[in-house]
C-alpha positions in Angstrom: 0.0 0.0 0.0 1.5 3.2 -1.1 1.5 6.2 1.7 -0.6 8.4 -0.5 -3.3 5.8 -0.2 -2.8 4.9 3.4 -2.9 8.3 4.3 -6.0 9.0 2.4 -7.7 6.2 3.9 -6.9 7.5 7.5 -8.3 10.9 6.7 -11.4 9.0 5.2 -11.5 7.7 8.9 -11.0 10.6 11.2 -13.6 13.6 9.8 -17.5 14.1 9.0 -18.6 13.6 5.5 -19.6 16.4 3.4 -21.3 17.2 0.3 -19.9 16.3 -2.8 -18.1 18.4 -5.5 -17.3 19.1 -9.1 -14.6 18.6 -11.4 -14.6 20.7 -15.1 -11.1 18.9 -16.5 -9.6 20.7 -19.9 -7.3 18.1 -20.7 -5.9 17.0 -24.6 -7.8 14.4 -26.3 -5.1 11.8 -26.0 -5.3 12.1 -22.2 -8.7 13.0 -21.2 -10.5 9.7 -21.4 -6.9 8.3 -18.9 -7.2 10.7 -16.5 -11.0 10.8 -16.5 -10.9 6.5 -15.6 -7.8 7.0 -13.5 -7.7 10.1 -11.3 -9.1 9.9 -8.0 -10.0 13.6 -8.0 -12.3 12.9 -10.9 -13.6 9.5 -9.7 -14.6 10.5 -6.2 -16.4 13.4 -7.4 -20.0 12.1 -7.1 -19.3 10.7 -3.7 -20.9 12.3 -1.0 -18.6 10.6 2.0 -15.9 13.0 1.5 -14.9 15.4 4.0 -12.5 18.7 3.5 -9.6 17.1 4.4 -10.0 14.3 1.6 -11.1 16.4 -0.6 -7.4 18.7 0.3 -5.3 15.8 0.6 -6.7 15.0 -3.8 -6.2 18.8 -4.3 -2.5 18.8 -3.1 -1.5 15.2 -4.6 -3.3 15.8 -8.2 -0.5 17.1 -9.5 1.8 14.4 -8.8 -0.8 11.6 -10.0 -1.2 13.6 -13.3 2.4 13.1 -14.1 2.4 9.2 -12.9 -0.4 9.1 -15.7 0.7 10.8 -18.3 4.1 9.3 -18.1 2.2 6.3 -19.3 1.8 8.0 -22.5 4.6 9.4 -23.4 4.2 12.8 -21.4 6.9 13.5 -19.2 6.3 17.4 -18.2 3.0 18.1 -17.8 1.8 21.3 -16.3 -1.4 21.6 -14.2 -3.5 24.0 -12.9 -5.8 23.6 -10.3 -8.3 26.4 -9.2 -11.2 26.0 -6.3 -14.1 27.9 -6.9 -16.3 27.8 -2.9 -18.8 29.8 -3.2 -21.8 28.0 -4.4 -23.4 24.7 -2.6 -20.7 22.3 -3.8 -17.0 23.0 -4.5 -16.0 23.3 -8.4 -12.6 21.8 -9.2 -11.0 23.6 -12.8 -8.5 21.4 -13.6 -6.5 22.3 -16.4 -3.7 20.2 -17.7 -1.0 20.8 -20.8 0.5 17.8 -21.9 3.8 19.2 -22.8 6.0 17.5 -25.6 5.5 13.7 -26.1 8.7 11.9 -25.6 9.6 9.3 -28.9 12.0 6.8 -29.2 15.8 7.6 -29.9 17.5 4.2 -30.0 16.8 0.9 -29.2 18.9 -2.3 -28.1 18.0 -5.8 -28.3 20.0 -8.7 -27.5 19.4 -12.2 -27.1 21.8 -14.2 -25.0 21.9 -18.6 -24.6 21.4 -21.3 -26.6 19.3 -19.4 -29.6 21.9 -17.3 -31.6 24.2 -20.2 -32.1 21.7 -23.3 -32.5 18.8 -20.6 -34.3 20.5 -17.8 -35.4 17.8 -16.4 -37.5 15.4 -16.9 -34.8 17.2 -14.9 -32.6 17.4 -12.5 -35.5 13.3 -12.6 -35.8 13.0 -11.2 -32.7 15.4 -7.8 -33.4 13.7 -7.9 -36.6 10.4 -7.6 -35.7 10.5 -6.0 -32.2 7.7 -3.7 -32.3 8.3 -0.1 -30.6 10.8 1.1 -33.6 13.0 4.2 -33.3 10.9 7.8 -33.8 7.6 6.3 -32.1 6.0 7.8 -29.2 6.7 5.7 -26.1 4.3 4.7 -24.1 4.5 2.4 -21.5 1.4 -0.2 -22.8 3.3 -0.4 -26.1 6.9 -0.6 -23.9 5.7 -3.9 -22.2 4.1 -5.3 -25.2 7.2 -4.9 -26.9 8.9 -6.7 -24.9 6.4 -9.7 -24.2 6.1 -10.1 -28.2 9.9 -10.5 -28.3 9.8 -13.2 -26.0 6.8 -15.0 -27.1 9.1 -15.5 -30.6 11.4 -17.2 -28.4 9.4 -19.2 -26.1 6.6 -20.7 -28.9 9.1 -22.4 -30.3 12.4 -24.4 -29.1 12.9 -22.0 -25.8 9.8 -22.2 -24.0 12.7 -21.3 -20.5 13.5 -18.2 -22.6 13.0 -14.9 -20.1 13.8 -11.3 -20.3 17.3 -11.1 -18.1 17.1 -7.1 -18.4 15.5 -4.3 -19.3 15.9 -0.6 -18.9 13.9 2.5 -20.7 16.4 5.6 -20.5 13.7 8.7 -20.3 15.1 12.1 -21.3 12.2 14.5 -20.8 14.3 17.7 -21.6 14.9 17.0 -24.9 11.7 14.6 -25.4 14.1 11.2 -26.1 13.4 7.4 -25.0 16.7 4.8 -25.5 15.3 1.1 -24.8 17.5 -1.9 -24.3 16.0 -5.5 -23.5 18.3 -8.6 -23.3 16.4 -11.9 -23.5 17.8 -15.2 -22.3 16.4 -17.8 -24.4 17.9 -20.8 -22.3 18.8 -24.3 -23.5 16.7 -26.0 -26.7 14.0 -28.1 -25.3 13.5 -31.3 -27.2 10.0 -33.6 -26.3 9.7 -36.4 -24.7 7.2 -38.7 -23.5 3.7 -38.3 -22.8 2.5 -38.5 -19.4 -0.9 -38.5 -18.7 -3.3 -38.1 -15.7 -7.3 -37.3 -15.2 -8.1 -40.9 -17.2 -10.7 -43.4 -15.1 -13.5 -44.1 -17.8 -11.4 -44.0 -21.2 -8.2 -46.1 -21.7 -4.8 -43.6 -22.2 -3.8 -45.5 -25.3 -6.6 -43.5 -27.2 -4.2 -40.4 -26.1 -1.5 -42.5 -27.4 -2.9 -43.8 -30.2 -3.7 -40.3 -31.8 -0.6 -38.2 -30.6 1.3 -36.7 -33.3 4.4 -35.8 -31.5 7.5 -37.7 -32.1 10.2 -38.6 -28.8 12.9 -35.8 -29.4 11.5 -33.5 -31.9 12.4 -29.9 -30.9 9.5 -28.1 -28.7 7.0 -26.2 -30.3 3.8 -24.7 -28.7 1.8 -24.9 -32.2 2.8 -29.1 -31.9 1.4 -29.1 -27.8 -2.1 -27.0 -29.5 -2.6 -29.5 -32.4 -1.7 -32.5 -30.2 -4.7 -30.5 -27.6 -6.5 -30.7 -30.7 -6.5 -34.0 -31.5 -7.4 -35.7 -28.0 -10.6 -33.1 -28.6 -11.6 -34.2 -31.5 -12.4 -37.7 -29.9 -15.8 -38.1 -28.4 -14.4 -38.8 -24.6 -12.8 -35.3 -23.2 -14.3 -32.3 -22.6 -10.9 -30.8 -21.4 -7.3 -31.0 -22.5 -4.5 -28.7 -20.7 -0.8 -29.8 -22.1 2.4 -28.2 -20.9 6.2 -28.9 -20.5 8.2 -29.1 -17.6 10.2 -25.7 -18.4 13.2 -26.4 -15.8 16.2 -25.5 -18.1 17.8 -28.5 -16.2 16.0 -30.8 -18.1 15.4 -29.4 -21.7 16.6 -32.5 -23.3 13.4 -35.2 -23.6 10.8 -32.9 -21.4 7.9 -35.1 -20.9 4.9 -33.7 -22.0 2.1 -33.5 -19.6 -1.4 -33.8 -20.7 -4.6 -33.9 -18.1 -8.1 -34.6 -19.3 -11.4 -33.8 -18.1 -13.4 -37.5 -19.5 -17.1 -37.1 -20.9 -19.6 -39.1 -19.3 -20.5 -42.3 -20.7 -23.5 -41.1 -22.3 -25.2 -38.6 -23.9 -28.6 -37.5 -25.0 -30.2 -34.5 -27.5 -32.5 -33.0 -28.6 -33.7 -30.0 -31.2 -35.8 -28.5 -33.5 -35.2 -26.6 -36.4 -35.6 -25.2 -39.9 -34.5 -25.5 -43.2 -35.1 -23.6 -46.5 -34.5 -27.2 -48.0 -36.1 -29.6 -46.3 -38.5 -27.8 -43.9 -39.1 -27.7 -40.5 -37.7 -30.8 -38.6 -37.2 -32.6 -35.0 -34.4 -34.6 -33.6 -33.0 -36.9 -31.1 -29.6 -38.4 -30.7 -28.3 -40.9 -28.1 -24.5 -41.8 -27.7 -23.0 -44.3 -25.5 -18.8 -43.8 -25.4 -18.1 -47.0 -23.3 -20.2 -49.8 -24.8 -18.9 -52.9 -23.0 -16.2 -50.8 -20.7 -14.3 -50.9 -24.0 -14.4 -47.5 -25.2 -16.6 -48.4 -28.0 -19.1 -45.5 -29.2 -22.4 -46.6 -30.6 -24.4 -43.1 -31.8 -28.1 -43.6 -33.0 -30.3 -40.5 -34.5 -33.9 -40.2 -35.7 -34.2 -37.0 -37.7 -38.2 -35.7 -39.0 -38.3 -33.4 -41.3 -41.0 -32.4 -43.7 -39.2 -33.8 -46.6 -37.0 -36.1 -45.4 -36.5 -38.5 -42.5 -33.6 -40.3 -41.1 -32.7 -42.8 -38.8 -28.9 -44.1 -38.2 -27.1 -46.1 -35.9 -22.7 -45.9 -35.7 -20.9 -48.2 -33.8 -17.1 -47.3 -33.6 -13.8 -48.6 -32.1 -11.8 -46.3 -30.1 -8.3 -45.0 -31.8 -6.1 -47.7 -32.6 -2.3 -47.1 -33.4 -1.8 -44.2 -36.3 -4.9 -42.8 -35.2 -7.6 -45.2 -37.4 -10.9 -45.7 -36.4 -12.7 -48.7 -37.7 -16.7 -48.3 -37.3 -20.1 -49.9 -39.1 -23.4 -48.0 -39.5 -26.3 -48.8 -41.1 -29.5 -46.0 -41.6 -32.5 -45.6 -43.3 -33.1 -42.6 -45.2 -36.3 -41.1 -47.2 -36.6 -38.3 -49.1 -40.1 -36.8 -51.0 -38.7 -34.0 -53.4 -39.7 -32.9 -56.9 -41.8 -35.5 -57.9 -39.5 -38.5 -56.2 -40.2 -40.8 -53.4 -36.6 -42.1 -52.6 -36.0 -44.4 -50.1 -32.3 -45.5 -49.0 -31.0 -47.8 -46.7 -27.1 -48.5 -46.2 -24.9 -50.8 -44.1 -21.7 -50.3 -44.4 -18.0 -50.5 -42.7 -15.7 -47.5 -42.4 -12.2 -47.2 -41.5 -11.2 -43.8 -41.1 -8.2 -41.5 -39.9 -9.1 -37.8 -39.3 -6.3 -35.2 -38.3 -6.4 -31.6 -38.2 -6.1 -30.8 -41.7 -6.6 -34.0 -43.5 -9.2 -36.7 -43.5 -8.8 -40.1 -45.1 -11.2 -43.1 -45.2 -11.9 -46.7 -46.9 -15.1 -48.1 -47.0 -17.4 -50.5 -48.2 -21.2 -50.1 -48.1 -23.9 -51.4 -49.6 -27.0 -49.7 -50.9 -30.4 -50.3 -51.5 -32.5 -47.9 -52.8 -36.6 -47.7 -53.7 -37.3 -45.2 -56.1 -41.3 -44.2 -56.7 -43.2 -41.2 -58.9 -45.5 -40.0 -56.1 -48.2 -38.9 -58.7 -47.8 -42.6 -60.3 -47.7 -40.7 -64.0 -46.5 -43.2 -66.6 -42.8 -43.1 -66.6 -41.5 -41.3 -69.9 -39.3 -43.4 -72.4 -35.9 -41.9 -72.4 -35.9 -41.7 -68.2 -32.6 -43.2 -67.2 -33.7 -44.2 -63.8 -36.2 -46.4 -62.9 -39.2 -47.1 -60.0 -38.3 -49.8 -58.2 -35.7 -51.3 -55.8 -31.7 -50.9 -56.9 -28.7 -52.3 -55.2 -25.3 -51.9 -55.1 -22.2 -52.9 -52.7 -19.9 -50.1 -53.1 -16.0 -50.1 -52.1 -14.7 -46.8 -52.0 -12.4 -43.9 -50.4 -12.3 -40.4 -49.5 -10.0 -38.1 -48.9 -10.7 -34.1 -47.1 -8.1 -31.8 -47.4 -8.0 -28.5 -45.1 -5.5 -25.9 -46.0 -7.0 -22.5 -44.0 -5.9 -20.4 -41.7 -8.8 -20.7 -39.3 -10.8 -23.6 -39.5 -14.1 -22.3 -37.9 -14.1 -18.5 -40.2 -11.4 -19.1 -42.8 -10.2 -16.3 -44.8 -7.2 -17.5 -46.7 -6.7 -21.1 -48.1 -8.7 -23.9 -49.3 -10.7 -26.8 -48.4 -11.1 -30.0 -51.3 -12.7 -33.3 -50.9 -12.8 -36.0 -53.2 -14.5 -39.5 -52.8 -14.6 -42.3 -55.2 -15.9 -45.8 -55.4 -16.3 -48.9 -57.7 -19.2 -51.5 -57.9 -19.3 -54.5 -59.7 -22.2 -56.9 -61.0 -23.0 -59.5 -59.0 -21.0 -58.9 -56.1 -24.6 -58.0 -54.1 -25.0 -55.4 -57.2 -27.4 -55.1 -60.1 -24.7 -53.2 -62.4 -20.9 -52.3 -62.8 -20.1 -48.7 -62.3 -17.6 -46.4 -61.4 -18.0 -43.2 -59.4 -16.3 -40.1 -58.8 -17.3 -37.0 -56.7 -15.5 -33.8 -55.5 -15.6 -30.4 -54.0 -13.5 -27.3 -53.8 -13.5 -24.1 -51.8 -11.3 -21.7 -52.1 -10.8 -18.5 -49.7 -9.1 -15.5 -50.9 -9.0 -12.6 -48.4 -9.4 -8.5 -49.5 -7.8 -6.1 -47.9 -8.5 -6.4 -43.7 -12.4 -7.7 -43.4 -13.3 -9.0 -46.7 -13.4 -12.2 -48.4 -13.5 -13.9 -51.9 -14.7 -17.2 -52.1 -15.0 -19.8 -55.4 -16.8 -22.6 -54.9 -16.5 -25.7 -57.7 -18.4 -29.2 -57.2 -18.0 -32.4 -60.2 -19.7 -35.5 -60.2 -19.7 -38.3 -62.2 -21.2 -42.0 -63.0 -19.4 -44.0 -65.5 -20.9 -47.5 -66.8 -22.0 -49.0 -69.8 -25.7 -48.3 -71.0 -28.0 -46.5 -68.8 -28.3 -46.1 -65.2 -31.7 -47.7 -64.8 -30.1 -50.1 -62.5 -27.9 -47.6 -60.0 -29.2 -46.9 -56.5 -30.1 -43.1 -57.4 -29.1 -41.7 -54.4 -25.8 -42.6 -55.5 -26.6 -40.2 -58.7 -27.2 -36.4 -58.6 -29.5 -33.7 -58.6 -28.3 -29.7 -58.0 -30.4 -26.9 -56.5 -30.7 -25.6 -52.7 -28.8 -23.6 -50.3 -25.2 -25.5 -50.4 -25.8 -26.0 -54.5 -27.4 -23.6 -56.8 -29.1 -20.7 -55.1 -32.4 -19.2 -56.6 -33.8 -23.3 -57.4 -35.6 -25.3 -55.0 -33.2 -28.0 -53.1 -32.6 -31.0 -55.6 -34.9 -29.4 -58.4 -32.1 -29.5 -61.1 -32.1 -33.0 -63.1 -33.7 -34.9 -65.5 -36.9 -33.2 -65.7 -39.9 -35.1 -67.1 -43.6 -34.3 -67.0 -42.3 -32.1 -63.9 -40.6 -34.9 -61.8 -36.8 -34.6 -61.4 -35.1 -37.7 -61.5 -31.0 -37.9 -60.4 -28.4 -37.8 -63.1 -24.9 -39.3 -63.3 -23.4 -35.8 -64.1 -23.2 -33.0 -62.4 -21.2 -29.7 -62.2 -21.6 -26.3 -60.0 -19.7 -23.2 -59.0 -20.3 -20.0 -57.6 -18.2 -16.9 -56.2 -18.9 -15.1 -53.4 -18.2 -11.4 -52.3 -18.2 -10.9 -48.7 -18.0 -7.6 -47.1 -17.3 -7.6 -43.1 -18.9 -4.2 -41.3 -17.7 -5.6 -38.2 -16.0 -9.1 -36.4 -19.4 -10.8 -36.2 -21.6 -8.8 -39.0 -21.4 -8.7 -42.5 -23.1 -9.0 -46.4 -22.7 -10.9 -49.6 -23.5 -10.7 -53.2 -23.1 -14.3 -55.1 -23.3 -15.7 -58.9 -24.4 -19.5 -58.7 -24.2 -22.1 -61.6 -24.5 -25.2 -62.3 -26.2 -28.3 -64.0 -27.3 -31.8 -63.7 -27.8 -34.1 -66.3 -27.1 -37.9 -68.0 -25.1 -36.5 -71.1 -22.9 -33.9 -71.3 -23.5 -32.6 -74.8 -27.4 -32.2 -73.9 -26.4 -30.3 -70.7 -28.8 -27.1 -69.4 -26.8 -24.6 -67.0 -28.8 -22.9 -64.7 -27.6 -19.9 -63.3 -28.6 -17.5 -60.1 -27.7 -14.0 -58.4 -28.2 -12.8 -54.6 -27.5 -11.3 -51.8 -27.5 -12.0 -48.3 -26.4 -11.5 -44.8 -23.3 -13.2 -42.9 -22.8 -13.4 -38.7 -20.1 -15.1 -37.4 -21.8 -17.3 -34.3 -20.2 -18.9 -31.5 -21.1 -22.3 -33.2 -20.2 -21.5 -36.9 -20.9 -19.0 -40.0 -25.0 -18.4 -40.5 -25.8 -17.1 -43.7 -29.5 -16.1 -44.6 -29.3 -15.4 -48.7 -32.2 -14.4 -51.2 -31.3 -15.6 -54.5 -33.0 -15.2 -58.2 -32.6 -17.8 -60.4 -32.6 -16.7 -64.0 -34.3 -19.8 -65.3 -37.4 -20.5 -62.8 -37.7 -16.2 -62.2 -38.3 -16.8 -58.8 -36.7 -15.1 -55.6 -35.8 -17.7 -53.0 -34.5 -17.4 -49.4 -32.1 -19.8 -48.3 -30.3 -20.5 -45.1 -27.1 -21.9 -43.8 -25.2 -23.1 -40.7 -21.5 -24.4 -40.8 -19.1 -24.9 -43.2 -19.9 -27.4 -46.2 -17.6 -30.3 -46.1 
C-alpha cells in the first residue's frame, strides 16, 4: 500500500462527511479519457462521504498523479492547474492540464543471449527484426511492455519455451523529449520432447491419447505441436478438457515429458432440437450416444431425424483410436426423401475405417445400398428416363479423402478446403450393375484487404458405366439446387426433368463466387453468382444460373448465412439459409 493511499484512507476515517463536489477537466484528447478513468480527484467526485480534508489531501496530490499518468503515455512534463471555486453549494474543481512535448523513441537495443543465436541464429534474428516499438515512435509504457512480451513469445513458442527477459531498462530524457530502450532476452537451453505423461483418465483407456498423438520422442518443442496434439485428443468423443504443458526447468530441456490432463465425458449422452431449413422444412431430432459400450471404449451413436421432406434414422458403432490414429466403425440407416416428384428411399450398411487429423481426413469403405425409387403422382414413366421405379442395389467399395489448408478452421479467410470420394461396384457382387463413381468439391478462400473475403466454390460429379443407369441406387446419382448448390432453385430441383418430376443424373457440375463484405468481427453481407447443371449427357447439358444477396454473422457455433437468391431460369426469388461450413 503506497502512503498516498494509506494516508487517504486515515483521513477517510477521522472527519465528517460532506457534500460532494465538481470537477470541469480541460485536458488533450489523448489524455482526457486516462485521466478521466484513472484520477481519484475525478472518480470520487460524485461521492458524498468526502470530507474537506479528503477532498485537500486530492487537491494537493493531483498534480503528482497527473504526471504518474501521463508518463504512461509518453508525457513527461506536464503542467497543471488547479483552481477551487467555494462559493456556491458544492466546491467546483477547474483542472487544467498541458500535456507538454510527447517523448519518442531515440535508439533501441536488443539482445538475445543462450542457446538461440548459435543453435537458431535467424530466430534470434526474428525477434530484433520484428521487435515492435521502432525508433521515432512515441513511447508509451502499454506499447513498452508489449514490446517486450512479443519478443519473447518468438522465443518461447518455439524451441525455448525457458526463454525470459534477463534485463531491461527504458532511458527517459524528458528535456529534450528522447526514449533509449534496451531489452536482453535469455532464451535458455533448446527443449527437445519427450514422453507423454498423462493423468485425469478413469473411464477411457490412455492409449486413445497414445494412439492419436502426433508428436514424435525428441523433436524440438514447439507450442503450435502441444495445441494441435490438444487438438486432437478433442476431436475424440471422450474429453471435454485437454491442458498440455512442459516441464520448463532449463535442467532438463533435453526429452521434457509432456504433460497432458483430461477432463473425461460421461459415458452417455442425450439430444434433442428442432429446427428449420429452406431445403427440407421444418424438422425434429433426437440423438443418443454411449462412449463405453462394454467398458471398451466403444461409441455406438443412433439418430432419428423428421423433417418435412425427409426423415432419417442411423445407428454408428465405432472402435476407439487404434495405433496411427484409425478408427474402424459400421453403420447402417434408413433414409427417405419426397422431393420434386421422387419418393426415394435409402437404406445402407456399411464398414468404415477412417483416420481424421487436423487438416486431413482419409477413409476406406465398403457399403452397400439399396434404394426404392417411386413417382409420387404414379404418372406413366417417360421413355428416355434413365432411372427407374423400383428397388436398386449396389455394394460399393470406395475412399475419400478431405483436405483442409485454411488459416482458421471455424471463419477461414485465406486457403482452401477440397474433398474428393470415389468408389467402384461391380455386377454380382450383391449389385445389379458395374459402375464407377467419382465425386469432389473445392472451396477456395481469398481474403481483400482487412475484413473482406473472396470465395469460389467448384463441385464435379460423375457416374461411369455402360448403358444406362436404370439399374444404380439413385441416391448414388445427382440432382443440383438448394442452399449448399445452386441458389435461386428449390433443393434437388435441377435434373432430368420429365412431366415435372426430377429424377437424379450421373453428371453434375456447380460453381459460384462469393463477395463478402465484413462491417464488423461478427456482422457482415454478400452478393453471389451460382451455376450449375445436372444431367445424363454432357452434350445435352442445361446450365442454370442465379444471383443474390445475403447477410453473414459469425456465431459462436459457426458462420450463418441467410441469402435471397433469383434464379434466372425459374424467375423466382428464394431465401435460403445456412449453418457451418460445407464439407
Amino acid at each position: 500500500m503506497t502512503w498516498p493511499l494509506l494516508a487517504f484512507l486515515l483521513l477517510c476515517a477521522s472527519n465528517a462527511a460532506c457534500a460532494a463536489y465538481q470537477v470541469q477537466l480541460d485536458a488533450p484528447s489523448s489524455l482526457k479519457e486516462l485521466l478521466e478513468r484513472h484520477l481519484d480527484l475525478v472518480r470520487y467526485q460524485d461521492r458524498d462521504d468526502l470530507n474537506d480534508d479528503q477532498l485537500n489531501f486530492m487537491l494537493e496530490t493531483v498534480e503528482a498523479q497527473v504526471a504518474k499518468l501521463t508518463s504512461t503515455e509518453g508525457y513527461f512534463l506536464p503542467r497543471t492547474t488547479v483552481k477551487v471555486d467555494r462559493s456556491g453549494a458544492q466546491p467546483v474543481v477547474q483542472l487544467t492540464v498541458e500535456s507538454g512535448a510527447r517523448t519518442t523513441v531515440a535508439n533501441v537495443d536488443v539482445r538475445v543471449s543462450g542457446a538461440a543465436p548459435e543453435h537458431s541464429p535467424s530466430q534470434a534474428a526474428r525477434v530484433r527484426r520484428n521487435w515492435q516499438l521502432k525508433p521515432g515512435e512515441p513511447f508509451r509504457q502499454q506499447d513498452w511492455d508489449a514490446a517486450k512480451q512479443a519478443g519473447l513469445q518468438i522465443l518461447q513458442r518455439r524451441r525455448y519455451p525457458a526463454a525470459r527477459i534477463a534485463e531491461s531498462d527504458a532511458r527517459i530524457y524528458p528535456d529534450i523529449e528522447q526514449a533509449d530502450l534496451a531489452v536482453s532476452y535469455d532464451s535458455g537451453p533448446l527443449f527437445t520432447l519427450g514422453p507423454l505423461q498423462v493423468s485425469g483418465t478413469a473411464r477411457y483407456p490412455e492409449s486413445i491419447i497414445y494412439n492419436v498423438n502426433p508428436l514424435h520422442p525428441g523433436e524440438e518443442y514447439s507450442a503450435d505441436r502441444l495445441l494441435e496434439l490438444q487438438r486432437e485428443i478433442q476431436r475424440t468423443p471422450y474429453f471435454s478438457n485437454v491442458v498440455i504443458d512442459i516441464d520448463k526447468d532449463p535442467a532438463h530441456a533435453q526429452q521434457a515429458p509432456v504433460h497432458v490432463q483430461v477432463t473425461e465425458f460421461p459415458t452417455q449422452r442425450l439430444r434433442a432440437g428442432v429446427g428449420y431449413s429452406t431445403d427440407t422444412g421444418a424438422h425434429v431430432e433426437g440423438r443418443y450416444s454411449h462412449f463405453n459400450l462394454f467398458n471398451r471404449a466403444w461409441v455406438l451413436d443412433t439418430q432419428l431425424r423428421l423433417e418435412q421432406r425427409r426423415q432419417l434414422g442411423a445407428v454408428e458403432l465405432a472402435m476407439p483410436p487404434g495405433a496411427g490414429g484409425w478408427i474402424d466403425s459400421a453403420h447402417a440407416s434408413i433414409d427417405r426423401t419426397t422431393l420434386e416428384g421422387i419418393d426415394l428411399r435409402s437404406r445402407r450398411v456399411g464398414l468404415r475405417r477412417a483416420r481424421n487429423t487436423e487438416k486431413r481426413d482419409f477413409a476406406y469403405t465398403l457399403e452397400y445400398y439399396s434404394d426404392q425409387l417411386q413417382q409420387l403422382n404414379g404418372a406413366t414413366l417417360p421413355p428416355d428416363t434413365v432411372v427407374q421405379p423400383g428397388t436398386q442395389r449396389a455394394l460399393v467399395a470406395g475412399a475419400a479423402l478431405t483436405r483442409r489448408q485454411v488459416d482458421n478452421p471455424r471463419f477461414p479467410r485465406r486457403g482452401y478446403i477440397a474433398s474428393l470420394e470415389l468408389g467402384a461396384a461391380f455386377q454380382g457382387l450383391l449389385t445389379d450393375q458395374t459402375f464407377f463413381r467419382a465425386y469432389s468439391q473445392l472451396r477456395q478462400y481469398n481474403p481483400v484487404g482487412r475484413r473482406d473475403i473472396v470465395i469460389l466454390r467448384g463441385e464435379l460429379g460423375a457416374v461411369v458405366t455402360k448403358g444406362g443407369t436404370a439399374s444404380i441406387p439413385a441416391s448414388l446419382l445427382f440432382r443440383a439446387g438448394g442452399t449448399e448448390s445452386v441458389r435461386g432453385y428449390r433443393y434437388q430441383s435441377i435434373g432430368n426433368e420429365r412431366n415435372g418430376i426430377v429424377y437424379p443424373t450421373r453428371y453434375l457440375v456447380t460453381g459460384g463466387a462469393e463477395y463478402q463484405r465484413w462491417f464488423s468481427e461478427k456482422w457482415g453481407a454478400a452478393v453471389f453468382y451460382d451455376v450449375g447443371a445436372a444431367s445424363d449427357s454432357w452434350s445435352g447439358k442445361s446450365f442454370f444460373h442465379a444471383v443474390g444477396v445475403g447477410a453473414r454473422y459469425r456465431s459462436p457455433i459457426g458462420p450463418i448465412n441467410a441469402d435471397l437468391a433469383y434464379g434466372f431460369q425459374g424467375g423466382n426469388i428464394r431465401p435460403h439459409l445456412s449453418l457451418g461450413i460445407v464439407f
